[in-house]
DSSP file (Angstrom, degrees, kcal/mol; ACC not computed):
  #  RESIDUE AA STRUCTURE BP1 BP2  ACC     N-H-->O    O-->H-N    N-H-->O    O-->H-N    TCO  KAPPA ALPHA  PHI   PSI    X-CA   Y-CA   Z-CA
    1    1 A X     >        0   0    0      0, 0.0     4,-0.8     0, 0.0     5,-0.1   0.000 360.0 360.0 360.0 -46.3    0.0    0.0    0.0
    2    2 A X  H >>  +     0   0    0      1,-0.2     4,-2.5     2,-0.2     3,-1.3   0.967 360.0  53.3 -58.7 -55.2    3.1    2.4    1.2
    3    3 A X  H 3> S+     0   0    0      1,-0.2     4,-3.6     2,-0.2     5,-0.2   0.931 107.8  46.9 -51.2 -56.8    4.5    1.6   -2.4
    4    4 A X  H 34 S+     0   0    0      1,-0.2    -1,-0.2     2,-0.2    -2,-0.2   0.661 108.1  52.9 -58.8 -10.8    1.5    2.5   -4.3
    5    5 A X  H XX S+     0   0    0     -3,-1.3     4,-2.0    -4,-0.8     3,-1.9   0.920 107.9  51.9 -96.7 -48.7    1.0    5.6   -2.8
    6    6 A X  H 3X S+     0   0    0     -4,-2.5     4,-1.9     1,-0.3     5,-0.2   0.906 107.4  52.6 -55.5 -36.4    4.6    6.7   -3.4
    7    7 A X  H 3X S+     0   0    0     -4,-3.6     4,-0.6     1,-0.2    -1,-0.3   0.645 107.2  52.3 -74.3   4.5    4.3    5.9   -7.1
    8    8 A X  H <> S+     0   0    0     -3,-1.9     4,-0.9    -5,-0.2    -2,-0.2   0.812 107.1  49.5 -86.1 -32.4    1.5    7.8   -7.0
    9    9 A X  H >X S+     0   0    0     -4,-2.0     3,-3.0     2,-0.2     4,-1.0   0.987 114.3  51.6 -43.7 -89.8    3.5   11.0   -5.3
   10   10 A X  H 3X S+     0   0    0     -4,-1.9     4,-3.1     1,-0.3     3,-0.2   0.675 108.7  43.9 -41.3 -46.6    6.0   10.4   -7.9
   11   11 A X  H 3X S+     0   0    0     -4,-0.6     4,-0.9     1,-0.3    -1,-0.3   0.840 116.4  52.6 -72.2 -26.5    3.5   10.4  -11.3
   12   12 A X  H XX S+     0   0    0     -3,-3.0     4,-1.0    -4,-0.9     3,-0.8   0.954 112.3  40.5 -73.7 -38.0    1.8   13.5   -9.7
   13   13 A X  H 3X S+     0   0    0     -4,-1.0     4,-1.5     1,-0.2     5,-0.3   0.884 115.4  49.9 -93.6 -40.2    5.0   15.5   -9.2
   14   14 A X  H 3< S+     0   0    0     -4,-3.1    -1,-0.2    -5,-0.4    -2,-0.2   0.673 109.1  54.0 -84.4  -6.3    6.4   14.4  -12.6
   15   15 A X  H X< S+     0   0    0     -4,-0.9     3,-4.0    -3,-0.8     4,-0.4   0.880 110.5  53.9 -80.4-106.4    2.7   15.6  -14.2
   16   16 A X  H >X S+     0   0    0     -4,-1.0     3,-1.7     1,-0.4     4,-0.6   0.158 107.4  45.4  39.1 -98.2    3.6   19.0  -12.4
   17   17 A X  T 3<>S+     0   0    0     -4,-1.5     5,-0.6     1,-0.3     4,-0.4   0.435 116.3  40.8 -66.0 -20.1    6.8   19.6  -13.8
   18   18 A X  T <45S+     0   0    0     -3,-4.0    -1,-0.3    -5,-0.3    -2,-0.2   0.916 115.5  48.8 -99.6 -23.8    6.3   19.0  -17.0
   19   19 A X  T <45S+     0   0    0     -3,-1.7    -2,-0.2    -4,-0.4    -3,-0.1   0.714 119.2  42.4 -81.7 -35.1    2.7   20.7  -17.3
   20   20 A X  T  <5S-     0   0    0     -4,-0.6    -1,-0.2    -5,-0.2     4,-0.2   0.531 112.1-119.3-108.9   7.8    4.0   23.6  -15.7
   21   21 A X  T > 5 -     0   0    0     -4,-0.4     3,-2.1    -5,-0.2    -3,-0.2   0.894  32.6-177.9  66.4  48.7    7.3   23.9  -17.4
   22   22 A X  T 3 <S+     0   0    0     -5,-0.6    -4,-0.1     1,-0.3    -1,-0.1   0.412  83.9  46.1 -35.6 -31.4   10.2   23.7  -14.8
   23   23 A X  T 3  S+     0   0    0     -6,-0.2    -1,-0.3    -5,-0.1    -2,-0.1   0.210  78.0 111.1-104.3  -0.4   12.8   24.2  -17.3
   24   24 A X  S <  S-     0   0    0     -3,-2.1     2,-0.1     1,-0.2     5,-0.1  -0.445  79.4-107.5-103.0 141.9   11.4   27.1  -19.3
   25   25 A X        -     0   0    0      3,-0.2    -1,-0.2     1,-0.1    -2,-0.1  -0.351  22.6-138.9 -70.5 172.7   13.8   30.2  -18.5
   26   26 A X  S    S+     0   0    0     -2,-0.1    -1,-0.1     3,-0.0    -2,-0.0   0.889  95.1  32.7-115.4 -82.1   12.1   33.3  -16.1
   27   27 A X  S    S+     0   0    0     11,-0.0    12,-0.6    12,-0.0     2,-0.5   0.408 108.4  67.8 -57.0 -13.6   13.4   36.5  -17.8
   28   28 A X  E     +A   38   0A   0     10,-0.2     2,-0.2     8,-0.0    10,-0.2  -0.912  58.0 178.0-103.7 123.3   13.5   35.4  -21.7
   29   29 A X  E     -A   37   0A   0      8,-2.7     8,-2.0    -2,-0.5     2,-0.4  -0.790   7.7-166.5-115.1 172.1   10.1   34.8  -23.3
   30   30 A X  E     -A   36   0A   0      6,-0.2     6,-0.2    -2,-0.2     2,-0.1  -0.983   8.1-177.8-156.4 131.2    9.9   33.9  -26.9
   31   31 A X        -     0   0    0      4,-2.1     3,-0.3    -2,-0.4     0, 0.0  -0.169  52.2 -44.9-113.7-123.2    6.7   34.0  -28.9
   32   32 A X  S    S+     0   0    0      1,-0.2    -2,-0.0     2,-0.1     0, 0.0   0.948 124.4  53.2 -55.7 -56.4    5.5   33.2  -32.6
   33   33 A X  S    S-     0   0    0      1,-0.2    -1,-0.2     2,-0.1     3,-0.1   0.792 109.6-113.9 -57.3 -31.2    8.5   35.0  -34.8
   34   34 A X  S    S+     0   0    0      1,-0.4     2,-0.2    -3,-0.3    -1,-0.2   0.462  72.2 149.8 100.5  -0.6   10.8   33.3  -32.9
   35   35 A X        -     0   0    0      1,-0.0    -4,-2.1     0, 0.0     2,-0.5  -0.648  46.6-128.7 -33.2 109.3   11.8   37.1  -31.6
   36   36 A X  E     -A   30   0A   0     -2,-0.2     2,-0.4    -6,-0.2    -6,-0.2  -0.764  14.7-152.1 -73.2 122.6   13.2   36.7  -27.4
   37   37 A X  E     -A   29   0A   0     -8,-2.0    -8,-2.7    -2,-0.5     2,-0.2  -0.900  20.0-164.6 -81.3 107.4   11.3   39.2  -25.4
   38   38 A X  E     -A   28   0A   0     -2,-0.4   -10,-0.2   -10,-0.2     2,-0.2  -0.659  27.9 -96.4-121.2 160.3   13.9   40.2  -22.1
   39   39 A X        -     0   0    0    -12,-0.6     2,-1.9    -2,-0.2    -1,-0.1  -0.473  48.4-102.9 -76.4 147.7   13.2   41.9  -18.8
   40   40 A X  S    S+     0   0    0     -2,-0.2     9,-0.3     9,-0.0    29,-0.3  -0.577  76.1 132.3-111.6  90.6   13.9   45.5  -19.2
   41   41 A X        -     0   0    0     -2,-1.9     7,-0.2     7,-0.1     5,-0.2  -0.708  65.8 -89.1-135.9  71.2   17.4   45.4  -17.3
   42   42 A X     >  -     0   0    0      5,-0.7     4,-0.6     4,-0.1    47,-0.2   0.718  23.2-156.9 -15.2 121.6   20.6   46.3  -17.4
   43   43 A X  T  4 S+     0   0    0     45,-1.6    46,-0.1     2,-0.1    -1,-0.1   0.770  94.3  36.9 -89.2  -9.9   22.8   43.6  -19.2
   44   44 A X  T  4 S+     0   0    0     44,-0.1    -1,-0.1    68,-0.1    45,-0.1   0.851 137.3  13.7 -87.8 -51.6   26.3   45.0  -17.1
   45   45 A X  T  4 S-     0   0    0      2,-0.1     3,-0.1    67,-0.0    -2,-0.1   0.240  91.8-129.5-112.2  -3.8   24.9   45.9  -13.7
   46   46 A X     <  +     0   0    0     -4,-0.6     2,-1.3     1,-0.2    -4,-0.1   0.763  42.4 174.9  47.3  40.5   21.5   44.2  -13.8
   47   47 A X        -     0   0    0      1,-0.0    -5,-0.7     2,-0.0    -1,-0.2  -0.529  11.8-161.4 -77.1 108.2   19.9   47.5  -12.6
   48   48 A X        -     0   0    0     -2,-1.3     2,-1.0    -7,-0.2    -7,-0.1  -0.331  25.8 -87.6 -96.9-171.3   16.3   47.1  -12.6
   49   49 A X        -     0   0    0     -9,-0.3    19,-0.2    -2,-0.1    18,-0.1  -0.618  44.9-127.9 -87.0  85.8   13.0   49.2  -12.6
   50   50 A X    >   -     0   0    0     -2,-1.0     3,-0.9     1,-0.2    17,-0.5  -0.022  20.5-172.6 -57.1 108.6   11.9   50.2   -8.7
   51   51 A X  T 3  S+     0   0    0      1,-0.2    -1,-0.2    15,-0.2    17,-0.1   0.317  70.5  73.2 -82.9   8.5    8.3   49.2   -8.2
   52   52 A X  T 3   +     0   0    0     15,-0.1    -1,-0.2    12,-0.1    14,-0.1   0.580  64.6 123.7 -80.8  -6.9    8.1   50.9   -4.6
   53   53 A X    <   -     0   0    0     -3,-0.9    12,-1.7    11,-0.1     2,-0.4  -0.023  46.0-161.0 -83.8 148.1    8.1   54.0   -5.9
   54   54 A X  E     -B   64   0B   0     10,-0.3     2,-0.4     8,-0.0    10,-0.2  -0.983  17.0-142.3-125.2 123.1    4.9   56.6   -4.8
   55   55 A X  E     -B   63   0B   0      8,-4.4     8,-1.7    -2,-0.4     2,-0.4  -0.834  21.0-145.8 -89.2 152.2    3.6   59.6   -6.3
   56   56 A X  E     -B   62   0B   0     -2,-0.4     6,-0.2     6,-0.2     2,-0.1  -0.977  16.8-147.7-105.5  97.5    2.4   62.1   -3.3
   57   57 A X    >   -     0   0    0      4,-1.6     3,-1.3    -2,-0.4     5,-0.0  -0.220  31.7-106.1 -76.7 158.8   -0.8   64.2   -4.4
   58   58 A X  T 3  S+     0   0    0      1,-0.2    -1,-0.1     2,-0.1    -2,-0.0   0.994 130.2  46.0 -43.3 -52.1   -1.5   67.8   -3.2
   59   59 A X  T 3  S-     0   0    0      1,-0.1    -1,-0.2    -3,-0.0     3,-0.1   0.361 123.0-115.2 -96.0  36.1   -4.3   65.7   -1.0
   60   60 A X    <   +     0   0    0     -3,-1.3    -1,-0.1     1,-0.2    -2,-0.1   0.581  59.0 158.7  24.2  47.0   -1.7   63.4   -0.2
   61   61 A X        -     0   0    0     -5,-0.0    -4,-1.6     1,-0.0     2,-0.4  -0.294  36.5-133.7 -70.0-172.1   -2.9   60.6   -1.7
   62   62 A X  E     -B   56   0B   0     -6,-0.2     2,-0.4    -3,-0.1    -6,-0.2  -0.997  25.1-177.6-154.8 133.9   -0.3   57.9   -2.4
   63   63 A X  E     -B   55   0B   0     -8,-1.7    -8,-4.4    -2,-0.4     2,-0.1  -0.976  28.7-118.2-145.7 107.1   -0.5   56.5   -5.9
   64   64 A X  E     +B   54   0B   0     -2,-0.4   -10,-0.3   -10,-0.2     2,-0.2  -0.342  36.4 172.8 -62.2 138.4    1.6   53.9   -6.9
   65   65 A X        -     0   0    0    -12,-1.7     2,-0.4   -15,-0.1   -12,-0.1  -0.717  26.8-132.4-147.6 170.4    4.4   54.5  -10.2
   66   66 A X        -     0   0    0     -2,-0.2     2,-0.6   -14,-0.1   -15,-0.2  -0.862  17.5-140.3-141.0 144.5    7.0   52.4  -11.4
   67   67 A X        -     0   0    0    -17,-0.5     2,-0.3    -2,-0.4   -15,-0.1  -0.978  19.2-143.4-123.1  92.7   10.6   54.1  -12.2
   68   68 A X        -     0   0    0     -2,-0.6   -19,-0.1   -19,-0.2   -20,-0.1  -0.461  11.8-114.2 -27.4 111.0   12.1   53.0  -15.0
   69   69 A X        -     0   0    0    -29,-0.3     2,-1.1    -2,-0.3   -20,-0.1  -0.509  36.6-115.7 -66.7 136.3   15.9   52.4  -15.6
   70   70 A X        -     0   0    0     -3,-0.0    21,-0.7     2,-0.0     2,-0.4  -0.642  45.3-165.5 -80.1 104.0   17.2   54.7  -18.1
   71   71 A X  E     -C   90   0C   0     -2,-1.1    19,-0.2    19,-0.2     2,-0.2  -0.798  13.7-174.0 -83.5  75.5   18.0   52.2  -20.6
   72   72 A X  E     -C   89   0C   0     17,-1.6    17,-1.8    -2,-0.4     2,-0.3  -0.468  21.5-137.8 -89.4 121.5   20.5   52.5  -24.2
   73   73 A X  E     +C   88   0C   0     15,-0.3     2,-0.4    -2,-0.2    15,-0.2  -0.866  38.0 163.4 -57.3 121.2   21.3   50.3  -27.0
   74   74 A X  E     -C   87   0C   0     13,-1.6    13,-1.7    -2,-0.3     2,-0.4  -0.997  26.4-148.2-157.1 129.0   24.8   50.7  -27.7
   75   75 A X  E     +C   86   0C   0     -2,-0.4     2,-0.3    11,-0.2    11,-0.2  -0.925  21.4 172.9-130.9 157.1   27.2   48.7  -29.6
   76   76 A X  E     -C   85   0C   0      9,-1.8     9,-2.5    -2,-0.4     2,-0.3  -0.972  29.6 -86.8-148.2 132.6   30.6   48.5  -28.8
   77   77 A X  E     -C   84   0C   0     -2,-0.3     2,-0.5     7,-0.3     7,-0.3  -0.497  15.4-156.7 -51.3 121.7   33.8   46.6  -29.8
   78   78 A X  E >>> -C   83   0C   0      5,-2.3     4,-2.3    -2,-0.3     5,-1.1  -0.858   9.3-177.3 -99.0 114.2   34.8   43.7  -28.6
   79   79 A X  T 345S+     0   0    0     -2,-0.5    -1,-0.2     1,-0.2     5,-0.0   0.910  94.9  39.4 -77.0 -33.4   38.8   43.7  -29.1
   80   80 A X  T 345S+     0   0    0      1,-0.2    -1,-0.2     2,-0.1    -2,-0.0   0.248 123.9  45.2 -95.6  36.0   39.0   39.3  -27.4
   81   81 A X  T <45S-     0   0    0     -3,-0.9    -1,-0.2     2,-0.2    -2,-0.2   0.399 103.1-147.9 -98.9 -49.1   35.3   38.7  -29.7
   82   82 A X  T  <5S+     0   0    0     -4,-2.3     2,-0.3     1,-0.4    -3,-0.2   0.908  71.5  88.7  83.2  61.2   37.2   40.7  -32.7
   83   83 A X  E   <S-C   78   0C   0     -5,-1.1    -5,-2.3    -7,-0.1    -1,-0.4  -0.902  89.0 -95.7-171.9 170.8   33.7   41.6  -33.2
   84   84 A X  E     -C   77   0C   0     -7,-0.3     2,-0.5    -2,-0.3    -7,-0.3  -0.995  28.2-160.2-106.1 114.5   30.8   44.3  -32.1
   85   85 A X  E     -C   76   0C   0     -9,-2.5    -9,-1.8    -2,-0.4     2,-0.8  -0.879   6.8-146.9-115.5 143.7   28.6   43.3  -29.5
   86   86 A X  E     +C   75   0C   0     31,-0.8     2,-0.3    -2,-0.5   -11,-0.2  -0.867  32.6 169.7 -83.3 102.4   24.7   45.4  -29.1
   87   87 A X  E     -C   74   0C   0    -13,-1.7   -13,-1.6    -2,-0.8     2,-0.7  -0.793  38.1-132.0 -96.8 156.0   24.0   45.6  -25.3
   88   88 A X  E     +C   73   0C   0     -2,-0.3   -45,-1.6   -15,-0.2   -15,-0.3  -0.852  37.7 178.8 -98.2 105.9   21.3   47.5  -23.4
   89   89 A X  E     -C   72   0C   0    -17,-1.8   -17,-1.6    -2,-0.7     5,-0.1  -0.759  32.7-120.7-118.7 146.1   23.2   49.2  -20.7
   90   90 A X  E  >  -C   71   0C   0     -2,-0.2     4,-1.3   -19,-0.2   -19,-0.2  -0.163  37.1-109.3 -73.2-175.3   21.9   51.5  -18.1
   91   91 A X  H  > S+     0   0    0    -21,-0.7     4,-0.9     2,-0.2     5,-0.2   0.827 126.4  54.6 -87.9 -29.1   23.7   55.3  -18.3
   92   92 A X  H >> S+     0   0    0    -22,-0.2     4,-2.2     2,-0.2     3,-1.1   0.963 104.1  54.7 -69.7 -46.0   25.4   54.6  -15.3
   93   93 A X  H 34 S+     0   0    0      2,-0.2     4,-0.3     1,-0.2    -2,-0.2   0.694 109.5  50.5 -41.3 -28.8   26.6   51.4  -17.1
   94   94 A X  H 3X S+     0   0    0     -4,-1.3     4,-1.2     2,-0.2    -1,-0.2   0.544 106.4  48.5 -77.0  -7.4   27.9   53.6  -19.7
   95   95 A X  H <X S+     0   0    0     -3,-1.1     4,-5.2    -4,-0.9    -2,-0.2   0.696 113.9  49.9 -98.9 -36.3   29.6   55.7  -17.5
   96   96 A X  H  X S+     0   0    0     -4,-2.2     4,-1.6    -5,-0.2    -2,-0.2   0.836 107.3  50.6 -80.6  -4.2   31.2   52.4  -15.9
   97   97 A X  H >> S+     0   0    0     -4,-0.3     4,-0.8     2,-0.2     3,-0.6   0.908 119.4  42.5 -86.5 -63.1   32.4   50.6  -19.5
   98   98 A X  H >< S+     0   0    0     -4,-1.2     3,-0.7     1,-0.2    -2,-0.2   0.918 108.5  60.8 -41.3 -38.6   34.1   54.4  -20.1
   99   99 A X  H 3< S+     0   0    0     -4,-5.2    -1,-0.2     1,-0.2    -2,-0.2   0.974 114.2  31.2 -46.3 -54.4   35.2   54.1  -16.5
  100  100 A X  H << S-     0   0    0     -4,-1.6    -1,-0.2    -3,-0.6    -2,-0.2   0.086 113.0-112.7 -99.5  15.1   37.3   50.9  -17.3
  101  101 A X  S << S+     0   0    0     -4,-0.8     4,-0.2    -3,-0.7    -3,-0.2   0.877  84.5  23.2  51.7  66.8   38.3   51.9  -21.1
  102  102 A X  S  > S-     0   0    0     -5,-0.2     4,-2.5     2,-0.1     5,-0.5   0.151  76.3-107.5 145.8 136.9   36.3   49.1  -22.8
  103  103 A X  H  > S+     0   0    0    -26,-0.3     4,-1.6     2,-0.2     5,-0.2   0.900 114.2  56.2 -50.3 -25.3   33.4   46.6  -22.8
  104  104 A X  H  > S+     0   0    0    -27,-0.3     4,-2.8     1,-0.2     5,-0.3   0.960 109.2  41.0 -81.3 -43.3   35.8   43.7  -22.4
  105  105 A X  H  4 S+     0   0    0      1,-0.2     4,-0.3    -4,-0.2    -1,-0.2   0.935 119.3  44.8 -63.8 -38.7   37.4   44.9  -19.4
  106  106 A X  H  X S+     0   0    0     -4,-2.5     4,-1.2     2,-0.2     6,-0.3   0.740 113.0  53.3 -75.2 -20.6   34.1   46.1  -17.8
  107  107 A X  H ><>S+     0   0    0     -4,-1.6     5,-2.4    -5,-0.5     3,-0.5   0.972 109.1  49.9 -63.1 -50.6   32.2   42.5  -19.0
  108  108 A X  T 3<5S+     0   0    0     -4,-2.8     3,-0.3     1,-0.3    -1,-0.2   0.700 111.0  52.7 -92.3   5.5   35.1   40.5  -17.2
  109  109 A X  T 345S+     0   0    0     -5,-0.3    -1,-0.3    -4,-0.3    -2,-0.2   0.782 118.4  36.0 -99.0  -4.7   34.6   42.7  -13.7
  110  110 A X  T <<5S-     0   0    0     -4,-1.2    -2,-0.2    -3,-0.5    -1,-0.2  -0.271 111.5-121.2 -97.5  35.0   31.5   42.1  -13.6
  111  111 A X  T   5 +     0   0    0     -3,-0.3     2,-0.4     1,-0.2    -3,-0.2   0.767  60.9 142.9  30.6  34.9   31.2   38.3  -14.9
  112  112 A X      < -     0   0    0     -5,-2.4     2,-1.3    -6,-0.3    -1,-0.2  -0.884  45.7-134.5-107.3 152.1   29.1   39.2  -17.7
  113  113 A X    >   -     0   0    0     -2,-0.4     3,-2.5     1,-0.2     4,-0.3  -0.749   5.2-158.5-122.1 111.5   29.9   37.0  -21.3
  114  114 A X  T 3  S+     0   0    0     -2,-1.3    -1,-0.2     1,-0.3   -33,-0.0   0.558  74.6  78.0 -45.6 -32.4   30.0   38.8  -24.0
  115  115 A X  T 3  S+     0   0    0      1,-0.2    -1,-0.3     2,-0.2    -2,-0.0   0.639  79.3  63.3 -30.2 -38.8   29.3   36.0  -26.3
  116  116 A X    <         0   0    0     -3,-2.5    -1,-0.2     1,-0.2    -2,-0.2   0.920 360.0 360.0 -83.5 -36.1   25.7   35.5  -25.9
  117  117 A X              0   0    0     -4,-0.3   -31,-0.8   -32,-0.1    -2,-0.2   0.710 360.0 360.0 -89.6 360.0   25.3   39.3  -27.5
């Protein structure tokens, strides 16, 4: 009886995972065109959008807003791709790839790999 009920645990959990797509990435979505859809995010510094943010009326109500990261396409040489790679970097990201004289040098202090763009 203990046996049947754990292969029954087991077929339910393996129903789950597959039904609800355990493997599927959480920031890249991809629909019909075959076009990836990405979370709108810094690809050097992973600065994202703050969703605490409140607007303050004259009658002080409190009205919830979302704050965007100022976000830029920018493409940039890669001297160890021998190549140009298009990232979205925030402006403070642009200020850090100038800080450190190149995308390659700012990618490998911050463990991002230049490859995938």
């Amino acid at each position: 009886m203990k046996s049947m009920f754990a292969l029954l645990i087991i077929a339910v959990v393996i129903a789950t995972a597959s039904a609800f797509g355990v493997h599927t990435p959480v920031n890249a979505v991809t629909n019909g065109s075959g076009m990836t859809m990405r979370a709108r995010e810094c690809d050097l510094l992973g600065k994202r959008p703050n969703r605490q943010a409140r607007v303050v009326t004259f009658s002080h109500k409190r009205n919830k807003k979302v704050q965007h990261v100022n976000l830029q396409k920018k493409r940039f040489f890669s001297e160890e791709l021998g190549r140009t790679v298009r990232v979205r970097l925030s402006t403070k990201g642009l200020k850090t790839v100038e800080k450190y004289g190149g995308i390659d040098a700012a990618a490998k202090k911050f463990g991002m790999d230049l490859k995938k763009f």
